[in-house]
N, C-alpha and C positions, 0 to 999 in steps of 0.2 A: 587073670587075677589082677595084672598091673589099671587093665579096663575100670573092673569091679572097684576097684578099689579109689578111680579118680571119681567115678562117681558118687562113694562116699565123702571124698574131701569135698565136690561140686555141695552136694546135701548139706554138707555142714559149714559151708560158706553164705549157707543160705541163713541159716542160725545165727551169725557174725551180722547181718545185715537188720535182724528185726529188730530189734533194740535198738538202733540208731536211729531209726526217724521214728517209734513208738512215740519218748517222752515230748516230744517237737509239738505231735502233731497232738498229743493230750492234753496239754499244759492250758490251752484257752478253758479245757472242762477244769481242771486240777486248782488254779489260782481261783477259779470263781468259785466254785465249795470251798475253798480255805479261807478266801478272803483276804489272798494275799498279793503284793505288789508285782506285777508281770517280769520285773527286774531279777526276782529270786529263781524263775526259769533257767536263768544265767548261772545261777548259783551251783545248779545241779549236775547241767552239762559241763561245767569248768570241773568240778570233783570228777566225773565220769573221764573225762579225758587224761586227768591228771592219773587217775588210776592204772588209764591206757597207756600212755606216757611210761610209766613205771615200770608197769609189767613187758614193755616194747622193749626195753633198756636191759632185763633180766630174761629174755625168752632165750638166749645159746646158755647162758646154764643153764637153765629149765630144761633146754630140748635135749641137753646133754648129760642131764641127771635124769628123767624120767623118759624122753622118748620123744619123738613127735604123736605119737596116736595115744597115747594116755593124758599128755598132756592137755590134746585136744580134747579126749572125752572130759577128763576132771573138768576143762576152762568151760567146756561146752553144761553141765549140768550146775556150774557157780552161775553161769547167766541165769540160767531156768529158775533158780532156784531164788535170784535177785529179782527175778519178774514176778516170781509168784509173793516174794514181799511187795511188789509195786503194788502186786492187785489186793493185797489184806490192807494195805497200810491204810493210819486215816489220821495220820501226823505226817508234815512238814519234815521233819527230824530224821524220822524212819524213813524216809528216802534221800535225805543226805545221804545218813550211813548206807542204804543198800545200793548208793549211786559209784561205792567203792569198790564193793567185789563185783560188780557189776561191768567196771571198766577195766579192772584187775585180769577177768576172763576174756575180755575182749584184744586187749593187746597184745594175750600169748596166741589164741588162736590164730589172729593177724599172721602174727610173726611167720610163727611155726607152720601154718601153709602155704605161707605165701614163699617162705625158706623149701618147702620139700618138693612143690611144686617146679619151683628154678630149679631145683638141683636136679630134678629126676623124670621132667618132663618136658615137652618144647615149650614155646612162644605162644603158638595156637591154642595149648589147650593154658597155659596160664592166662591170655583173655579170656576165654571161656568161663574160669573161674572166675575173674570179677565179674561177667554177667550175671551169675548167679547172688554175688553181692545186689546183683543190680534187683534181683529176683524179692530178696530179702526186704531191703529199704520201702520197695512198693508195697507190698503184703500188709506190713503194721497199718498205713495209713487205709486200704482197704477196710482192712476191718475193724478200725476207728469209727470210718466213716456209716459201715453197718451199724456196729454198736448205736451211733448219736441218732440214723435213723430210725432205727428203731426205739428209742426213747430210754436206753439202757445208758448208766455211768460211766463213765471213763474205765472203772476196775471191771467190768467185765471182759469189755477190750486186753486188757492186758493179760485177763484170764485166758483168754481163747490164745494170745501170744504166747504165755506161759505153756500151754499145753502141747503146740507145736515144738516149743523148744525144747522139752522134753520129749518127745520123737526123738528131734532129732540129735539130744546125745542119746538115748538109747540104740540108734542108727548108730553113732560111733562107738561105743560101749560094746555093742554085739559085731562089731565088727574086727576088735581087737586082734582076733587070730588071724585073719587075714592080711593084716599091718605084717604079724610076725612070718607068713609065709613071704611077701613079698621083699622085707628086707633080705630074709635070709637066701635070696634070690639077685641079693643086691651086694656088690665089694662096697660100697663106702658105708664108715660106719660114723653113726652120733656121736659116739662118743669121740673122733678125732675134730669136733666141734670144737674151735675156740674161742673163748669169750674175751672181750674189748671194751675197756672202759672209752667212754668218751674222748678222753685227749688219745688215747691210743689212736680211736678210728680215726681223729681228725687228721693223722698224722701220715697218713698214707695218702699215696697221689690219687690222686681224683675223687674223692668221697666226701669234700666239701661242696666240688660243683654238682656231686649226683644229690645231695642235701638241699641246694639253690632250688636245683630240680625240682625233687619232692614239695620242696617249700611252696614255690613259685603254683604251679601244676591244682596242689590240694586249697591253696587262695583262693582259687577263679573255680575250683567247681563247691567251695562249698560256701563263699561269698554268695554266687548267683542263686545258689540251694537255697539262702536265706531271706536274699536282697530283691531278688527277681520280681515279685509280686507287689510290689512297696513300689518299686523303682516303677514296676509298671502303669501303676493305679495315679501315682503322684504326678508323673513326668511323660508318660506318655497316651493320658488320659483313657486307659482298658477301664472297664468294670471290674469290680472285686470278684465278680464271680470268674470270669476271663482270665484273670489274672491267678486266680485259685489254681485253674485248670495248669495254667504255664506251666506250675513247675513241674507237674508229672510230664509234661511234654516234653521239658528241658532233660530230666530224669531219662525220658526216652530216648530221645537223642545219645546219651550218654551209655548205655546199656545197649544200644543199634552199633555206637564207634566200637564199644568193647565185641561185639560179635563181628564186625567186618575184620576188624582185627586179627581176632584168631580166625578167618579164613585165607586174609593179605598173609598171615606170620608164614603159611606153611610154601609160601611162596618170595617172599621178601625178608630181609633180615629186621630186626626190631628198632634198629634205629632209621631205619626206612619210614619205616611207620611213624614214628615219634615225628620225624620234619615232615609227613606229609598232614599227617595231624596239625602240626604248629601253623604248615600252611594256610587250612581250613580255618582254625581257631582264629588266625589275626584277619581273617577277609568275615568273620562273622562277630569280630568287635569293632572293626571301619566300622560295618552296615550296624552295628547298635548305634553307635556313637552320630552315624551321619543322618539315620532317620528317625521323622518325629510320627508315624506311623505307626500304630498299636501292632498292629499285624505283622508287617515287616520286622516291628522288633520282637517279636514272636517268635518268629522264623529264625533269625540271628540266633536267639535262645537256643534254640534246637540246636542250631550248626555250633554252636561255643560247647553243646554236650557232647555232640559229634565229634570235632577234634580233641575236644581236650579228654574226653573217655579213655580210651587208649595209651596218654601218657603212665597212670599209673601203672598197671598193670606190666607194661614193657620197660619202665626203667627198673622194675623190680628183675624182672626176668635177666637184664642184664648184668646184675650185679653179681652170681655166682659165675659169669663170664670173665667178666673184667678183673675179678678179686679173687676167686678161685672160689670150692665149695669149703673149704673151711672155714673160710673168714664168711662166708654171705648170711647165715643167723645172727651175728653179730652184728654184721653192717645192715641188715635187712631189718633190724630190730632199732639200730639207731633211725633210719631212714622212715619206719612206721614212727618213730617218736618226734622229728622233725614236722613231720605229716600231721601229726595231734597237735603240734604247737601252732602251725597253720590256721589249724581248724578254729581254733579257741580267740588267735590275734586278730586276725583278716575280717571275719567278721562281723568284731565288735569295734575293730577300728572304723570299718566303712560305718557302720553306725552310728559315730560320734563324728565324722563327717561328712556322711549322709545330712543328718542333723544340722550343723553349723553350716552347709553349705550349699544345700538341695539334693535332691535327689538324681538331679542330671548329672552328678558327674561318677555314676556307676560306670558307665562304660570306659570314662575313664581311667577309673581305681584300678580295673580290669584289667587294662593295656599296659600300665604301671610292670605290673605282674609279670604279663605277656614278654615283655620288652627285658625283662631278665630271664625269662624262660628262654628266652629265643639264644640269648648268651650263653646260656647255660646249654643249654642244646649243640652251642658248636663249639665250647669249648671241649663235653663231653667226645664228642667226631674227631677233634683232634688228636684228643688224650689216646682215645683207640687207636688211632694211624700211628700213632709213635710207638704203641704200644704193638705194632705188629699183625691185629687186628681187622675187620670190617664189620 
């Protein structure tokens, strides 16, 4: 049953991923029928986060008033149900507001598997699970790319995403009893979940440097998610179509580190992982930075998804280690919302100096990052050794 049932959370992480690069990669159809300025793209994704954000910050009472697996199917059917307004819509507006419960959903799911998963599973199969994230993000953009070939709108697209998403909360919905056979097969309970306002968590040792972490780590993969293709076209003279291609290769790369991962976990401890990642990560931003080779920095691409894949996933895992399992929804919740503040800063700053500055110095903005992650990395190592730990 404990199987059966990872593989519904696997399912419905998959669900957590479509709707993040859906709007991204539809916005070039979406602005051109509206008629509206490519800047308001911004607009959308900043409410979507903000909503993540929120609900990231409220997921231990959430999980400890209604559960992790109801909470996941409700959050799981508020997405669906935000998709299927993406695809009726044909106002501006009406996708502000549906960009609310949309991100709302998104943040508890986040939380709350990524919280049940540490607490009641190893290392290996928590990368596993963000592969399946990995599973998600690819998907929308596939069947974008169907929909434009085939000469169909953007809302059909979101149609066919909508319908998937509703699977698969029906997958978690139908699976409800089986959440209850497996608790009741479990001593810890949700409800000894405690909730943590922000100054609380910051107040506890080490939960600022595991925040650097998160901070630093969600920069560089979702900076290059953004920047890669621009940076490419501009500064290292690729074709736009080449440079199109990158970032599902970058994307691979990152979805290949999360699966070596959970095979290294069941053999290596998780902070193993994490410095041999950082390792990889800083010799594949040198090689961005050093060459002017389209290809080469191709390559570098891949390895920056390759090392830095892996950090998420395992500094999540370690947090019901370090902190115990009652505090890790709380702190797994602030740490997803750190995560979302990332998403939102890093990107739109390199953009303003991208802009003012050229595009050459992405690898460096990069290393910026890197060069606190690596701090943060061994302050975390230490915190452990004192703490009795490995």
């Amino acid at each position: 049953m404990v199987t059966l049932l990872l593989i519904v959370i696997y399912i419905a992480f998959i669900g957590l991923g479509i709707p993040d690069s859906l709007f991204g990669t539809a916005w070039p159809a979406i602005y051109t029928e509206y008629g509206l300025p490519i800047s308001l793209g911004g607009v959308i994704t900043t409410v979507t986060f903000i909503g993540t954000t929120i609900s990231s910050l409220l997921s231990a009472r959430l999980i400890r008033k209604f559960g992790t697996a109801r909470l996941t199917a409700g959050c799981t059917l508020l997405t669906a149900l935000a998709l299927l307004g993406f695809s009726l819509s044909h106002s501006f507006a009406i996708l502000f507001i549906l960009a609310i419960p949309l991100g709302l959903g998104a943040g508890s799911i986040d939380t709350a598997l990524n919280n049940y998963v540490a607490s009641h599973y190893n290392a290996s199969q928590m990368s596993f699970l963000h592969c399946f994230y990995g599973i998600g993000v690819t998907v929308s953009p596939f069947i974008l790319a169907i929909v434009f070939r085939n000469g169909t709108d953007w809302r059909r697209g979101y149609g066919i995403a909508t319908m998937i998403q509703f699977v698969i909360a029906a997958v978690v919905i139908f699976s409800l009893p089986l959440w209850n056979k497996v608790r009741e097969k479990n001593e810890s309970s949700e409800s000894e979940i405690k909730s943590l306002s922000i100054i609380e968590a910051s107040k506890i040792r080490g939960v600022k440097v595991m925040w650097l972490l998160f901070f630093c780590t969600c920069s560089i993969e979702l900076t290059v998610g953004a920047w890669s293709s621009t940076f490419l076209v501009e500064s290292r003279g690729a074709t736009e179509e080449l440079a199109a291609r990158t970032v599902t290769f970058y994307y691979l790369g990152m979805t290949l580190g999360r699966f070596l991962s959970g095979i290294l976990a069941r053999k290596i401890h998780s902070r193993t992982i994490i410095s041999i990642g950082s390792v990889v990560l800083g010799i594949a931003l040198l090689t961005l930075i050093i060459t002017n080779n389209s290809y080469i920095a191709i390559a570098a691409l891949f390895l920056i998804g390759l090392g830095n894949g892996p950090m998420f996933p395992n500094l999540n895992y370690l947090t019901p280690e370090q902190f115990g399992e009652d505090l890790s929804a709380a702190l797994i919740g602030a740490q997803m919302a750190v995560a979302n503040i990332s998403i939102v800063i890093a990107p739109l700053l390199f953009g303003f100096l991208g802009q003012a500055l050229g595009m050459g110095i992405f690898g460096w903005f990069l290393l910026f990052f890197y060069i606190f992650l690596v701090i943060g990395v061994i302050l975390n190592r230490r915190q452990f050794k004192k703490n009795g730990t490995t």
